[in-house]
Every structure is written in C-alpha cells, then in structure tokens.
Backbone as JSON, one array per atom type, in Angstrom:
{
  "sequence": "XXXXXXXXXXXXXXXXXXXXXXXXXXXXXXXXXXXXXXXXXXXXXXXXXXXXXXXXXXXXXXXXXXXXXXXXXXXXXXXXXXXXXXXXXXXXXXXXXXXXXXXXXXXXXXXXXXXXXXXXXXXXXXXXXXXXXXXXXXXXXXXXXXXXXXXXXXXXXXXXXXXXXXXXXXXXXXXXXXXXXXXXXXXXXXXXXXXXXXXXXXXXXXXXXXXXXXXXXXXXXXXX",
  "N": [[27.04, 37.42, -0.99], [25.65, 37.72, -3.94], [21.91, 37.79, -5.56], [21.65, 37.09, -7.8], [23.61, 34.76, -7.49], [22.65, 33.44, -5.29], [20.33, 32.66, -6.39], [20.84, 30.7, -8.28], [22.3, 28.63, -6.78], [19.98, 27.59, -4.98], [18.86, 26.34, -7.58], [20.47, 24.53, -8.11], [20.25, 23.24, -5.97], [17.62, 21.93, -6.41], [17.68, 20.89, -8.66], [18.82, 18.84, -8.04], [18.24, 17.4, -5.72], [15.5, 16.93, -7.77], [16.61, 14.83, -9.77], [18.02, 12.93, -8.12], [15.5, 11.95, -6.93], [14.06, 10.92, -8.99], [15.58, 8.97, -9.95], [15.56, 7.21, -8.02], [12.78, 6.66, -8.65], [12.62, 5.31, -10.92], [14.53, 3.52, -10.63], [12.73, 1.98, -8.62], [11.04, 0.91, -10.23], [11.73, -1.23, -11.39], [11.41, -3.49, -9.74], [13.5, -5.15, -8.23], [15.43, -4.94, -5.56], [16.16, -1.94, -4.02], [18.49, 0.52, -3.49], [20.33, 2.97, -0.91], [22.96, 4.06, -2.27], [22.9, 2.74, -5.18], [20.81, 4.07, -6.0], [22.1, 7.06, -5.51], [24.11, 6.53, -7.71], [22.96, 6.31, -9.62], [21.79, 9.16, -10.0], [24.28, 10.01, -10.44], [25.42, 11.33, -7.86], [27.0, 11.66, -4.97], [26.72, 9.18, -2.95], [26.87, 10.8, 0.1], [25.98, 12.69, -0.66], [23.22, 12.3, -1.69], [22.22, 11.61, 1.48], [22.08, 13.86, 2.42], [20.02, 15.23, 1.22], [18.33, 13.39, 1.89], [17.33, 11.99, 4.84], [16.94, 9.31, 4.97], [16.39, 5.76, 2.92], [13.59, 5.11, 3.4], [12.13, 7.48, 3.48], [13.36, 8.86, 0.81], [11.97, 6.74, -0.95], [9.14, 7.15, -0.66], [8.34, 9.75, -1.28], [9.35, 9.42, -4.0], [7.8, 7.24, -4.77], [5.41, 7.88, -4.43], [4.87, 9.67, -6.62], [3.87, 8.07, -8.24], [1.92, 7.07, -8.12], [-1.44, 6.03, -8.91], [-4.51, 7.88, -8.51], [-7.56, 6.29, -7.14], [-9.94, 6.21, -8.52], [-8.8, 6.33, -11.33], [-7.67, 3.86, -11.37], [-9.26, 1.86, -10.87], [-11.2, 2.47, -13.32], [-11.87, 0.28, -15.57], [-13.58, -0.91, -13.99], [-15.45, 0.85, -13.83], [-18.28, 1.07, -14.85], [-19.44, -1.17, -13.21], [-21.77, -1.59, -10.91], [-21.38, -3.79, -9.02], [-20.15, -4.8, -5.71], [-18.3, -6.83, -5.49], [-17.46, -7.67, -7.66], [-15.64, -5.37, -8.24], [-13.73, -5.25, -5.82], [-12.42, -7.48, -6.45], [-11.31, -6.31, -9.04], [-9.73, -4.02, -7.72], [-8.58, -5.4, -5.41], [-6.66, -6.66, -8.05], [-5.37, -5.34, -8.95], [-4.03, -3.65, -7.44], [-1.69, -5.48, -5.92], [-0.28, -6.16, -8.19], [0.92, -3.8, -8.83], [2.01, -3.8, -6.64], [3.92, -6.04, -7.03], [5.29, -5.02, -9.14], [6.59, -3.13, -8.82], [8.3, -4.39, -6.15], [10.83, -4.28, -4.63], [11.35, -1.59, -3.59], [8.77, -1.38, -2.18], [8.91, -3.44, -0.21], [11.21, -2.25, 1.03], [9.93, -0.16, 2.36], [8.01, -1.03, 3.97], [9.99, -2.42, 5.58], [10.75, -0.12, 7.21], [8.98, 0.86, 8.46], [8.43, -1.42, 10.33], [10.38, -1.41, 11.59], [10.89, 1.17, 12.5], [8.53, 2.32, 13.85], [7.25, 4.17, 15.18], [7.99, 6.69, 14.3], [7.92, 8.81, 11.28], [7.31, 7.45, 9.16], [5.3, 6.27, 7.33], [3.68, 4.16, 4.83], [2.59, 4.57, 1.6], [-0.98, 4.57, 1.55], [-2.28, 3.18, -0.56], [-4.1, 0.89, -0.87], [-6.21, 1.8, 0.73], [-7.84, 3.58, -0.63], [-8.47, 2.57, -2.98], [-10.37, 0.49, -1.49], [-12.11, 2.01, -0.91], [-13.23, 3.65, -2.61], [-14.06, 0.91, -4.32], [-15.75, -0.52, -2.97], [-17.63, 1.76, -3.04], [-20.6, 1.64, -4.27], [-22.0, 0.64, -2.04], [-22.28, 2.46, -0.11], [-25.1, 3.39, 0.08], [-26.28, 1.82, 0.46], [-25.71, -0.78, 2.6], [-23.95, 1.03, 4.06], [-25.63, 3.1, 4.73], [-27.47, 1.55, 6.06], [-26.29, 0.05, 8.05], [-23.64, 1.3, 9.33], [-21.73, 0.3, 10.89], [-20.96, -2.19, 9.9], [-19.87, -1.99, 7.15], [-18.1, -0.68, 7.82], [-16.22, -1.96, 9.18], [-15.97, -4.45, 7.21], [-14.7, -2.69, 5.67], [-11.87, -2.72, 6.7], [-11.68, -5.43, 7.36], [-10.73, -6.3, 4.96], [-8.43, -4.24, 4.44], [-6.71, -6.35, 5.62], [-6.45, -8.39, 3.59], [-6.03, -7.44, 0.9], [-3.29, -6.66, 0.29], [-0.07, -5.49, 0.53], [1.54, -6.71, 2.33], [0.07, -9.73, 2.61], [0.74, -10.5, 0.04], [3.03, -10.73, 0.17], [3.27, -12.74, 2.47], [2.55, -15.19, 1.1], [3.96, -15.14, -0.71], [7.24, -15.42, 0.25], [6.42, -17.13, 2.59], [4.9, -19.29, 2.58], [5.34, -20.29, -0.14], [4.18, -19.74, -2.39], [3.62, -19.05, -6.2], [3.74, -15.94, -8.48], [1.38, -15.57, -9.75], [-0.11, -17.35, -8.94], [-0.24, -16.35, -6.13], [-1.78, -13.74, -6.49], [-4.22, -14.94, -7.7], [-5.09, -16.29, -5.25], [-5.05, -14.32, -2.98], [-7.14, -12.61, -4.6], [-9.13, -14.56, -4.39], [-9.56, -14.44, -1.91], [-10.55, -11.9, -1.13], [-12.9, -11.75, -2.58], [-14.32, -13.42, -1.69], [-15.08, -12.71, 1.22], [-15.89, -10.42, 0.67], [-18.47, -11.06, -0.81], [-19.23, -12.62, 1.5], [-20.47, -11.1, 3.71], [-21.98, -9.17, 2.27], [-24.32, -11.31, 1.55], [-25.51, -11.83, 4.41], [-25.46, -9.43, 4.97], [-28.58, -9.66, 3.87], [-29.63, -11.98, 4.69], [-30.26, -10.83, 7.05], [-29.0, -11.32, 9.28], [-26.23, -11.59, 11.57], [-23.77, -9.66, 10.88], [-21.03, -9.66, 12.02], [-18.15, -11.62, 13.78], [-18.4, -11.02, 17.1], [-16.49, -9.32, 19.37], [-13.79, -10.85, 21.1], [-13.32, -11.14, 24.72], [-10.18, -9.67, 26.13], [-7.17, -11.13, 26.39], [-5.66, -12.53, 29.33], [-2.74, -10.21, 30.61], [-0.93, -12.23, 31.92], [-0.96, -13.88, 31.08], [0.24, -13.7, 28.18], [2.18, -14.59, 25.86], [5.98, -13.58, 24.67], [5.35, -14.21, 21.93], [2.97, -14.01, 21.76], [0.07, -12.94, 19.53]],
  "CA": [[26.56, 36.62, -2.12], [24.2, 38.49, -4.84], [20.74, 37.45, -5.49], [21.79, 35.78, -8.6], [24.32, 33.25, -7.08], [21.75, 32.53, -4.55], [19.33, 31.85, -6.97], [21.23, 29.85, -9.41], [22.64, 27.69, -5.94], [18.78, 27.3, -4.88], [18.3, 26.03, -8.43], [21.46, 23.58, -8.08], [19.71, 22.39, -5.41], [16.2, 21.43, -6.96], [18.16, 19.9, -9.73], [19.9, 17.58, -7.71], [17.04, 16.52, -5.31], [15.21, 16.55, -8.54], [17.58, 13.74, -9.72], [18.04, 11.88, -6.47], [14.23, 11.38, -6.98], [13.84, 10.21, -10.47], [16.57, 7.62, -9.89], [14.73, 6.29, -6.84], [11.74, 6.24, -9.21], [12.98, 4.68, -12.02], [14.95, 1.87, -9.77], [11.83, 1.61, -7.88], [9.95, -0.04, -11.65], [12.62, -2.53, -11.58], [11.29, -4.61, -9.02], [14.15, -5.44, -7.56], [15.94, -4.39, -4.63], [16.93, -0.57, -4.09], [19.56, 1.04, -1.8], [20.61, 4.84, -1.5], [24.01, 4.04, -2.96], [22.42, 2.2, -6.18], [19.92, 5.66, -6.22], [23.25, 7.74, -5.97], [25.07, 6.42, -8.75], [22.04, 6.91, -10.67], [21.24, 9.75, -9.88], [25.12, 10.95, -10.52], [25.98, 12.45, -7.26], [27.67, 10.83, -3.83], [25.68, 8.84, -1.28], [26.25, 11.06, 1.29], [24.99, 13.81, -1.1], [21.6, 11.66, -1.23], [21.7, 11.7, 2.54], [22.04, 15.2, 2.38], [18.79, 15.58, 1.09], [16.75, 12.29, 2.59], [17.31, 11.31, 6.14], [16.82, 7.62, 5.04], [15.72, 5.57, 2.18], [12.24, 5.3, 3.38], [11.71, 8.87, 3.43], [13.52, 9.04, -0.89], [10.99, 5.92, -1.94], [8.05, 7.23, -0.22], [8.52, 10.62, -2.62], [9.66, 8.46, -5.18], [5.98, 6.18, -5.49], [4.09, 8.85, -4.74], [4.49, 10.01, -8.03], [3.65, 6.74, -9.2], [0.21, 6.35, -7.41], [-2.73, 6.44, -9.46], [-5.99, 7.57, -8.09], [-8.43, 4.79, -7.2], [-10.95, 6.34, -9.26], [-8.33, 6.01, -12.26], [-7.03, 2.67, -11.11], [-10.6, 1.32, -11.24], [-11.53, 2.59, -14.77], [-11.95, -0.78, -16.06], [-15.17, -1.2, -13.6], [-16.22, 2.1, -13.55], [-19.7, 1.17, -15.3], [-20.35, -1.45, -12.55], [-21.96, -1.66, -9.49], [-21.03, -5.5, -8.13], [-18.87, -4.69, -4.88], [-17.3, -8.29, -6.1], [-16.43, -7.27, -9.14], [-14.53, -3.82, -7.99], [-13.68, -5.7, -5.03], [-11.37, -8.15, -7.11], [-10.37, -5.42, -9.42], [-8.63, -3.22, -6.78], [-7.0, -6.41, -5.0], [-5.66, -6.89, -8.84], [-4.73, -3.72, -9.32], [-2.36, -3.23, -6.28], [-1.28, -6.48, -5.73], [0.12, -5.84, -9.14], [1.47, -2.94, -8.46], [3.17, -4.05, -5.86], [4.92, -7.06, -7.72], [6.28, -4.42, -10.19], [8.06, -2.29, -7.6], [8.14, -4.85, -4.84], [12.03, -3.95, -4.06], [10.79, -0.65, -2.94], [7.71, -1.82, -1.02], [9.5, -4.05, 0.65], [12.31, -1.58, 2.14], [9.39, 0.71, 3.18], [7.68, -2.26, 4.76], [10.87, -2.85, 6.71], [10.86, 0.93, 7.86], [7.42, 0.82, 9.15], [8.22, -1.82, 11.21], [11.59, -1.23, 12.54], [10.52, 2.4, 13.07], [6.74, 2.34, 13.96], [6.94, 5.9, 16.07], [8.39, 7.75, 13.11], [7.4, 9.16, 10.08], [7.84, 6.15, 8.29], [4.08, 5.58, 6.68], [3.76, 3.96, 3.8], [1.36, 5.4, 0.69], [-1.59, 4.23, 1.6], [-2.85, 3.01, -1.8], [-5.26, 0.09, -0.41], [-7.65, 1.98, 1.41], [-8.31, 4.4, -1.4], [-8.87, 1.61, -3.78], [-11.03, -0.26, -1.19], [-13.08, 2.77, -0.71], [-13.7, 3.36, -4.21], [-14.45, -0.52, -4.99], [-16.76, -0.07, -1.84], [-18.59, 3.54, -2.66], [-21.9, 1.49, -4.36], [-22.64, 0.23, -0.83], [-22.88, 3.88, 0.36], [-26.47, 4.31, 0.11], [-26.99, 0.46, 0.97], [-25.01, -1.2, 3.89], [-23.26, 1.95, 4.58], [-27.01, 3.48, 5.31], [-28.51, 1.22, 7.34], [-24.99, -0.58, 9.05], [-22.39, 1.73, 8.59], [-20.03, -0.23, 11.71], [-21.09, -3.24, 9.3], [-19.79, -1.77, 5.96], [-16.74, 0.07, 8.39], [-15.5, -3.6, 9.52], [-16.0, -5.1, 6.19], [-13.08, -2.49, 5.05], [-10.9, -3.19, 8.12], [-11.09, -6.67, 6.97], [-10.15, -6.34, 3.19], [-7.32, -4.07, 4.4], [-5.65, -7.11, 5.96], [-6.29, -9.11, 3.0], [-5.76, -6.71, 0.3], [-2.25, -5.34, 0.78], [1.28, -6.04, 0.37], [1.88, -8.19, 3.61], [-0.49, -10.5, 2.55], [0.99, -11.27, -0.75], [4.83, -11.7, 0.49], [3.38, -13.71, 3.21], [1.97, -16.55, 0.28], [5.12, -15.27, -1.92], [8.17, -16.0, 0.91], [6.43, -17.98, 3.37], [3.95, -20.43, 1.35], [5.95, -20.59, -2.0], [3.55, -19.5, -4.27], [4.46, -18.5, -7.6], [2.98, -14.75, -7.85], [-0.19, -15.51, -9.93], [-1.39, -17.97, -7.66], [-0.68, -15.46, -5.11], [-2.62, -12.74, -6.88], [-5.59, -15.8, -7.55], [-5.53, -16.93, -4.1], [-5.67, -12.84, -2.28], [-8.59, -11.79, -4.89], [-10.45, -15.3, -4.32], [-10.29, -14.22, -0.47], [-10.82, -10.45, -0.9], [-14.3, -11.42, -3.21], [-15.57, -14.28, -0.39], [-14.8, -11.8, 2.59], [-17.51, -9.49, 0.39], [-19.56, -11.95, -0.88], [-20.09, -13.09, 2.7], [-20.5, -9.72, 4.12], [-24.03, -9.16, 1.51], [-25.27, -12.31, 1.84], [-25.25, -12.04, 5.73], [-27.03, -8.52, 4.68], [-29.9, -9.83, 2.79], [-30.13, -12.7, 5.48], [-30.39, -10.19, 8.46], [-27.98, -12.15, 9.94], [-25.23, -10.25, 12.22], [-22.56, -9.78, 9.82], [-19.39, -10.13, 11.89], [-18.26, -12.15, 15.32], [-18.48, -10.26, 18.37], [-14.5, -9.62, 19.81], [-13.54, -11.82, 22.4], [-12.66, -10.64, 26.06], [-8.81, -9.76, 25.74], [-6.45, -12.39, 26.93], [-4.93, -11.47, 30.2], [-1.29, -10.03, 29.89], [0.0, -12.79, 32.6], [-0.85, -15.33, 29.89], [0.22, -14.25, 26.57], [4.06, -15.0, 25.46], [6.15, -12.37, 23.5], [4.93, -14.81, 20.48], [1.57, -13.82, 21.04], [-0.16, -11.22, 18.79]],
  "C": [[25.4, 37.37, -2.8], [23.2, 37.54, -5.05], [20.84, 36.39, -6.4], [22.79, 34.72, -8.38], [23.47, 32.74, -6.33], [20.57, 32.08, -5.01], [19.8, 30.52, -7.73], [21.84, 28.45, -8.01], [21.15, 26.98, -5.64], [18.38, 26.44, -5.93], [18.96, 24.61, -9.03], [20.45, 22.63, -7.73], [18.62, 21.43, -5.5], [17.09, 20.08, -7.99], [18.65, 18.61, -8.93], [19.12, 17.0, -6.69], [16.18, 15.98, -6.5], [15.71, 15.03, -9.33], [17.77, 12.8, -9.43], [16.61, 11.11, -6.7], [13.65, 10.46, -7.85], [14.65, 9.05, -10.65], [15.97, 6.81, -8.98], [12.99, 5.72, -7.62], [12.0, 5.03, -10.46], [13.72, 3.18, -11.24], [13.68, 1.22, -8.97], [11.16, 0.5, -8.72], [10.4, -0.93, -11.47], [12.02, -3.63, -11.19], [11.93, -5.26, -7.88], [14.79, -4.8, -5.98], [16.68, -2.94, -4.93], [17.4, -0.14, -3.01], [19.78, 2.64, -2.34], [22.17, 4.31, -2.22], [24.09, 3.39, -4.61], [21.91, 3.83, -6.65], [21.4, 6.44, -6.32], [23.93, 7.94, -7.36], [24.43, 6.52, -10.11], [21.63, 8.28, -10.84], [22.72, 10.72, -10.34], [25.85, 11.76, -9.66], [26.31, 11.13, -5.93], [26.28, 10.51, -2.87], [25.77, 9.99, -0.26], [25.71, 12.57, 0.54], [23.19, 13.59, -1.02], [21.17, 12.06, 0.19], [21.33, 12.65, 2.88], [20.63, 15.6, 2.27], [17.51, 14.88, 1.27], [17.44, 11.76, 3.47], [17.84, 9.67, 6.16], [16.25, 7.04, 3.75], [14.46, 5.17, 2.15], [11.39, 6.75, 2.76], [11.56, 8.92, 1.48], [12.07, 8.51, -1.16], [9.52, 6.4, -1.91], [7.64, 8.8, -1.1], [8.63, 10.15, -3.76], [8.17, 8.05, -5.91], [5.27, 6.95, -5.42], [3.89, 9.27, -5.79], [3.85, 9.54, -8.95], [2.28, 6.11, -9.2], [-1.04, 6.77, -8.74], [-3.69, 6.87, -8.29], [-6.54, 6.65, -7.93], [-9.68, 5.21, -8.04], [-10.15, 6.13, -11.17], [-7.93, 4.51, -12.31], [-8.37, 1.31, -11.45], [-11.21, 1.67, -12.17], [-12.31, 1.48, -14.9], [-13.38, -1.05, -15.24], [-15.64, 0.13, -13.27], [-17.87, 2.04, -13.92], [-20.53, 0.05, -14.2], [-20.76, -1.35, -11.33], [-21.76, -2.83, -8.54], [-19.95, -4.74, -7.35], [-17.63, -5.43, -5.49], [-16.66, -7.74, -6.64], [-15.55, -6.41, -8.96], [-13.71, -4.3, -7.15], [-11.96, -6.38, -5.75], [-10.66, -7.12, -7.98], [-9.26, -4.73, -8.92], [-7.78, -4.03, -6.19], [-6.32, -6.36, -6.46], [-4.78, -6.15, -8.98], [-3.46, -4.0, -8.32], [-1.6, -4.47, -5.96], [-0.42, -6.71, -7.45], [1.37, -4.8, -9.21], [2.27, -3.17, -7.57], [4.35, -5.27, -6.28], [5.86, -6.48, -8.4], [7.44, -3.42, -9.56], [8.35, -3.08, -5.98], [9.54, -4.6, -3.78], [11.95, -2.88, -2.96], [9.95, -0.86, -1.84], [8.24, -2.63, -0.14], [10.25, -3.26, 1.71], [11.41, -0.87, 2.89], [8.17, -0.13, 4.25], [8.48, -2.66, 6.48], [11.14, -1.81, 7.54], [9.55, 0.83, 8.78], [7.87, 0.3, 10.92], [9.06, -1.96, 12.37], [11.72, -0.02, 13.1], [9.08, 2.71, 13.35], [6.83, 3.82, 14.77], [7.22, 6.68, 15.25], [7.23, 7.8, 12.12], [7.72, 8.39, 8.99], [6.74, 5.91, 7.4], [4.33, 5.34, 5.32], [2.92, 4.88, 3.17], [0.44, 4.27, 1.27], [-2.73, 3.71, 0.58], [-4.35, 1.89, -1.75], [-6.33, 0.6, -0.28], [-8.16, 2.85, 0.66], [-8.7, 3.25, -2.34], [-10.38, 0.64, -3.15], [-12.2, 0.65, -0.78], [-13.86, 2.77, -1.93], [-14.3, 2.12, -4.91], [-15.66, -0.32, -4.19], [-18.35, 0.74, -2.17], [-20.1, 2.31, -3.36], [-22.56, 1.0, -3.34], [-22.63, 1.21, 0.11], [-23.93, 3.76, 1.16], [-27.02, 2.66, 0.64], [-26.34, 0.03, 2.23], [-24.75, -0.02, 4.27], [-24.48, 2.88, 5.43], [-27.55, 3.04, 6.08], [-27.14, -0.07, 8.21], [-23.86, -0.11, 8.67], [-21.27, 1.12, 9.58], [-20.36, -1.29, 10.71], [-19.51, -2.61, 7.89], [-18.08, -0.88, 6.45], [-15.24, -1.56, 8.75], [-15.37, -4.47, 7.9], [-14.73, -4.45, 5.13], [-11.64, -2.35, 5.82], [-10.39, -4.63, 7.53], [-10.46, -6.68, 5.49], [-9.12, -5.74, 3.54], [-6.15, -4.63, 4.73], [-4.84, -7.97, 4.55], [-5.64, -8.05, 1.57], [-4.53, -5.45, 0.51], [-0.94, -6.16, 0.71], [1.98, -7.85, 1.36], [1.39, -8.96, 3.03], [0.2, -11.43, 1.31], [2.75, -11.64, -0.83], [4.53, -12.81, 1.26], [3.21, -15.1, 2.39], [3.69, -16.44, -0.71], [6.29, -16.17, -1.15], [7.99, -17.3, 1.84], [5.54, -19.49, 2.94], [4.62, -20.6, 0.27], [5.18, -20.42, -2.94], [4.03, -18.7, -5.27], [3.53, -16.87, -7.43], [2.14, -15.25, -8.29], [-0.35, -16.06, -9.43], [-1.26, -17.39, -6.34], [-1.69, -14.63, -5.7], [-3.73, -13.26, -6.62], [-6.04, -16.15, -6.53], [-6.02, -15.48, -3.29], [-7.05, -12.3, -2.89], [-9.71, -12.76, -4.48], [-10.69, -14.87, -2.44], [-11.0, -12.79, -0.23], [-12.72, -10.39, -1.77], [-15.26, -12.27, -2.14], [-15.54, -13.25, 0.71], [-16.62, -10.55, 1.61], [-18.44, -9.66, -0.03], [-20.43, -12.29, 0.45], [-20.74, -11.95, 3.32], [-22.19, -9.12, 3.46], [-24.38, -10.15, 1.6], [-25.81, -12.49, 3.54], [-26.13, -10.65, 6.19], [-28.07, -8.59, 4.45], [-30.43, -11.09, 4.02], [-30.59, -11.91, 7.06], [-30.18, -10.99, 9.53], [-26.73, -10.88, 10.86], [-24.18, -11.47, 11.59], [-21.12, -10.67, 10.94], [-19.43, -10.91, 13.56], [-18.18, -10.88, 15.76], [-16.84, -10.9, 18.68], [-14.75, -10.47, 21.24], [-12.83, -11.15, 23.53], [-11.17, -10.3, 25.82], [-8.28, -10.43, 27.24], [-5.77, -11.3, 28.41], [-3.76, -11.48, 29.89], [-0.32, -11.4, 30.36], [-0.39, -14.31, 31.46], [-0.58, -15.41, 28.43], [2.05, -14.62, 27.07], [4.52, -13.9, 24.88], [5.68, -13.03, 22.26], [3.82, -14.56, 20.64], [0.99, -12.73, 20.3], [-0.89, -11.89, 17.69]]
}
C-alpha cells in the first residue's frame, strides 16, 4: 500500500469518526433520548461502524459534550463583576441545571453508565465542580484562609445539590415541572451558602461532626 492510500484511508477515518461525533452532538441538543443507532443514521454510516470507533455510547456522548462545555469562567460572565458567593452561587446552579435540561437525553445515558459501570472509564464531564469553584473563588482569601476544611465541605455539599441527580430526582420522583425544579435546587444551593457565612461571622462551627459509622451487621442492602 503507498503512502498516499494510507494517507487518504487515515483521512477516511477522521472523517467518519469526525461524523459519528457531530451527530452525537447535535442529537445530544435535542434533549431527548439518544442511542448509537439514532447517532448512526445520522451520522450516515452502520451501527456497528459507530461501534467500531466507540466501545459504547457513554464513551461517543462523553466526546460529544465535551465540546459543548463552556468554561466556568465563561459560564459565569453574567456575575463576573460580583463578589456575593450567593449570587454566583445561584448563577452556576442556573447555569448547569439548564444545561442539563437542554441535553438531558444524553446526561441521562451517561448517568446510567456511571452507575452500572462504576470501575470503568465511564466519568461523566465534570461541569459542577468547575462552576462551583469559580462561584466560590471570592472566599479564597476569606473562609478558604482561615477554614479551608470549612470552605472544602461547603463545596462537597453544593456538589450534591448542584448537579444533575438532584434535578431528575424533583423532575421523575417529586413531579415537578422543570422551573420549579430549577427554583427549588438554586433556593437550596443559596441557603446551604448563606448558612455556611453566617455560621462564619458567628464563629460558630460551621458543619455537624460525622457520626460513628453504623455497624455492617445492622445496615440492610437498602441502606446507604
């Protein structure tokens, strides 16, 4: 084979992962539900050509959104001039909790990889904790200075609240419509940091102390 068939095959190949990708992106906006055989037929070429070049459709989507990620220093624009945690605080829950409504088809499947493959290479983008850093950074030089496990726990906790799970759990299992999911995750993601400085300024100890762990001969498999 000469140099130029093996380039121009090499160049097949880009094209057609290229492809594969942009269809997984573009179905991803939808919202709705995406499969590799949907991505295929968009993309023009056979499912098991897709497979060919992604293992699984965690692996495609997780190439796919990455493209799609903003920065958290772009994503937070809009409060870039202030310094209120609050205020950034609620921004970034809007932000992604947003973001995730508009491609939730996607987030969802890579949700369901996570958890049906937790030893793999399954991770999601981690778009939260860059956002909750960034909403965060003006408590640097303040909490972060003089209680940085304070100001370390305080984004432990926002990453429960601030994050996909949280807003299927109010979407599927509560029935809320989305905006009063969105209204109900930012009003907990601004008290969680409201309480958190006021608990500063009172020189109060911020968070409980953990509790002994349960012994094993008493939980259930339902516990957790």
């Amino acid at each position: 084979m000469t140099s130029q068939s093996t380039a121009g095959r090499a160049n097949q190949k880009l094209r057609t992962r290229t492809a594969i990708v942009q269809a997984a992106a573009e179905l991803s906006r939808t919202g709705r539900e995406v499969t590799m055989p949907e991505i295929a037929e968009a993309a023009l070429v056979s499912e098991a050509t897709a497979y060919r070049y992604f293992p699984d459709l965690a692996s495609l989507l997780r190439e796919a959104i990455a493209g799609q990620l903003p920065a958290a220093a772009e994503a937070l624009q809009p409060v870039a001039d202030s310094d209120d945690p609050v205020e950034r605080i609620a921004a970034a829950t809007e932000f992604l909790l947003r973001h995730v409504l508009a491609r939730q088809g996607a987030v969802r499947a890579l949700i369901a990889a996570t958890i049906t493959r937790p030893g793999e290479a399954t991770a999601r983008p981690g778009l939260r904790f860059g956002l909750i850093d960034q909403a965060l950074a003006p408590l640097a030089g303040t909490l972060g200075a003089s209680d940085p496990a304070a100001l370390t726990q305080l984004k432990r906790d926002l990453a429960v609240v601030v994050s996909a799970e949280a807003l299927f759990n109010l979407l599927d299992l509560y029935g809320l419509d989305p905006e009063d999911a969105v209204t109900s995750i930012v009003h907990t993601a601004t008290t969680l940091t409201s309480a958190a400085l006021r608990l500063r300024v009172s020189g109060r100890e911020p968070f409980v102390r953990q509790r002994p762990p349960c012994r094993a001969s008493k939980m259930t498999p339902l516990d957790g």
